[in-house]
C-alpha positions in Angstrom: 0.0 0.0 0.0 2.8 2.5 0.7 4.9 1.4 -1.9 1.4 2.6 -4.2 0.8 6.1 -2.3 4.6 6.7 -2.8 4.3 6.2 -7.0 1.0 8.3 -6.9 3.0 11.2 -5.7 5.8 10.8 -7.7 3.5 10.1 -10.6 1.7 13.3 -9.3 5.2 15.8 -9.4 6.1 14.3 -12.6 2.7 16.1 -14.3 2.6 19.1 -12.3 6.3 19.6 -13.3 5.8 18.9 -16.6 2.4 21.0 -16.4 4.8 24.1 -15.3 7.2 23.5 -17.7 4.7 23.4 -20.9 3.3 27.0 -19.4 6.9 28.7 -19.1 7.5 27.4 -22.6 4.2 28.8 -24.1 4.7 32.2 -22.1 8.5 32.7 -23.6 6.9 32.0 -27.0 4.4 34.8 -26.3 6.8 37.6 -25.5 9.0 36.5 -28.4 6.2 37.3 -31.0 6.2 40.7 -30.5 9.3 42.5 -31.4 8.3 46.9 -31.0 10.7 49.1 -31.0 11.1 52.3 -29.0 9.7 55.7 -30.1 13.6 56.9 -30.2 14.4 53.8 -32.5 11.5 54.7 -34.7 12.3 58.7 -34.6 16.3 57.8 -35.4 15.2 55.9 -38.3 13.2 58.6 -39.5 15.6 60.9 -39.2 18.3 59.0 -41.7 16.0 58.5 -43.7 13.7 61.8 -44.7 16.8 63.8 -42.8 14.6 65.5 -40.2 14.7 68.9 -39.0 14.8 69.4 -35.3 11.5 71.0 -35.3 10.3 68.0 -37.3 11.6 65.7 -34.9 9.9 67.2 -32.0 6.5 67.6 -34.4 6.8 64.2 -35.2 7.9 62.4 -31.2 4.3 62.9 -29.7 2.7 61.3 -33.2 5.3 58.3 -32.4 4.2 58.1 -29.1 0.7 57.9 -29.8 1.4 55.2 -32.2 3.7 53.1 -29.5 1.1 53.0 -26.5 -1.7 52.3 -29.1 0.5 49.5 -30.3 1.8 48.4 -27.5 -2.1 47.8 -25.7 -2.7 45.9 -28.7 0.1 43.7 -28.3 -0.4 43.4 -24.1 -4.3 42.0 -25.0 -3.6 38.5 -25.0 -7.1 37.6 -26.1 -6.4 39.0 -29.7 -5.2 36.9 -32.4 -1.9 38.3 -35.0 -4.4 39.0 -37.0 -7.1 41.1 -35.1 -3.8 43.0 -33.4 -3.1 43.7 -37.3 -6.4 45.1 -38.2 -6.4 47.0 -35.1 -2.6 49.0 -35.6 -3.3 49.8 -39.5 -6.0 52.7 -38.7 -3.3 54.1 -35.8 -0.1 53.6 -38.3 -2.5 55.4 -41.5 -3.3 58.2 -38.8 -0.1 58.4 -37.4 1.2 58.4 -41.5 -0.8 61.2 -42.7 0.0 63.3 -39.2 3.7 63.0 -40.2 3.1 63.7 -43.4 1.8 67.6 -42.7 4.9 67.8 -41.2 7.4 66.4 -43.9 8.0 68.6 -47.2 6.9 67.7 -50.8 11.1 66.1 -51.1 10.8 64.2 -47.6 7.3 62.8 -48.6 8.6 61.5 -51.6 11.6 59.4 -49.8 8.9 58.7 -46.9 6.9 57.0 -49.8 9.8 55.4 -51.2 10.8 53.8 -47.8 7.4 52.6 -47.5 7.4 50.4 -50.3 9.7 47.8 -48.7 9.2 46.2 -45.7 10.2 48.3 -42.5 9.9 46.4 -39.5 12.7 48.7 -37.6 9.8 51.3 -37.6 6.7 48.8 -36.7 8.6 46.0 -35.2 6.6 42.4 -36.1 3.5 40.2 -34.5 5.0 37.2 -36.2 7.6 36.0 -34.1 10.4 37.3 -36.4 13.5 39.0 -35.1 13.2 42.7 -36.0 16.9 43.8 -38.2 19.4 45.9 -36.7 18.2 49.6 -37.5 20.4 51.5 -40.5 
């Protein structure tokens, strides 16, 4: 009779160990979908990019900012899938687009659209689990 209690257990700490382990794993693959970079990353591209004025940049911070919290909620409500987290950030990144580009002049709008033809996750970072490149 012991010697049955006594496997029980350990039968018992082998799944609640196990159980444990499966939900560290699935939370460390969680964080590493999102990959968003800082508002300073985001501004520093930018800037190499359109070459930014510094009353451009500091036009062009609190639009950044807006667009990283917004992002960043979407990205810390675990109850929405990639794709509802996508469909959510467009209308943020469009409004946070056409802000900057009352700011930008008619030669900086023209490399802004340039830049936005290729992919440019160093500006929106990625949902997909993708490491986001080394910034330019």
């Amino acid at each position: 009779m012991r010697r049955i209690a006594l496997i029980a257990i350990m039968g018992i700490s082998v799944l609640a160990n196990a159980v444990l382990a499966q939900e560290s794993s699935a939370k460390s693959r969680s964080e590493k979908q999102v990959s968003l970079p800082t508002v300073e990353e985001q501004l520093k591209v930018l800037n190499l990019k359109l070459d930014l004025t510094a009353g451009q940049q500091a036009k062009i911070k609190p639009i950044l900012q807006h667009l990283h919290d917004a992002t960043q909620n979407l990205i810390e409500d675990q109850e929405l899938s990639r794709e509802e987290r996508l469909a959510k950030v467009r209308p943020e990144r469009l409004m946070a687009d056409k802000k900057m580009r009352e700011i930008l002049s008619d030669e900086q709008k023209k490399k802004l659209d340039q830049y936005e033809q290729g992919p440019h996750p160093e500006m929106h970072g990625t949902l997909s689990g993708t490491p986001k490149p080394p910034a330019q």
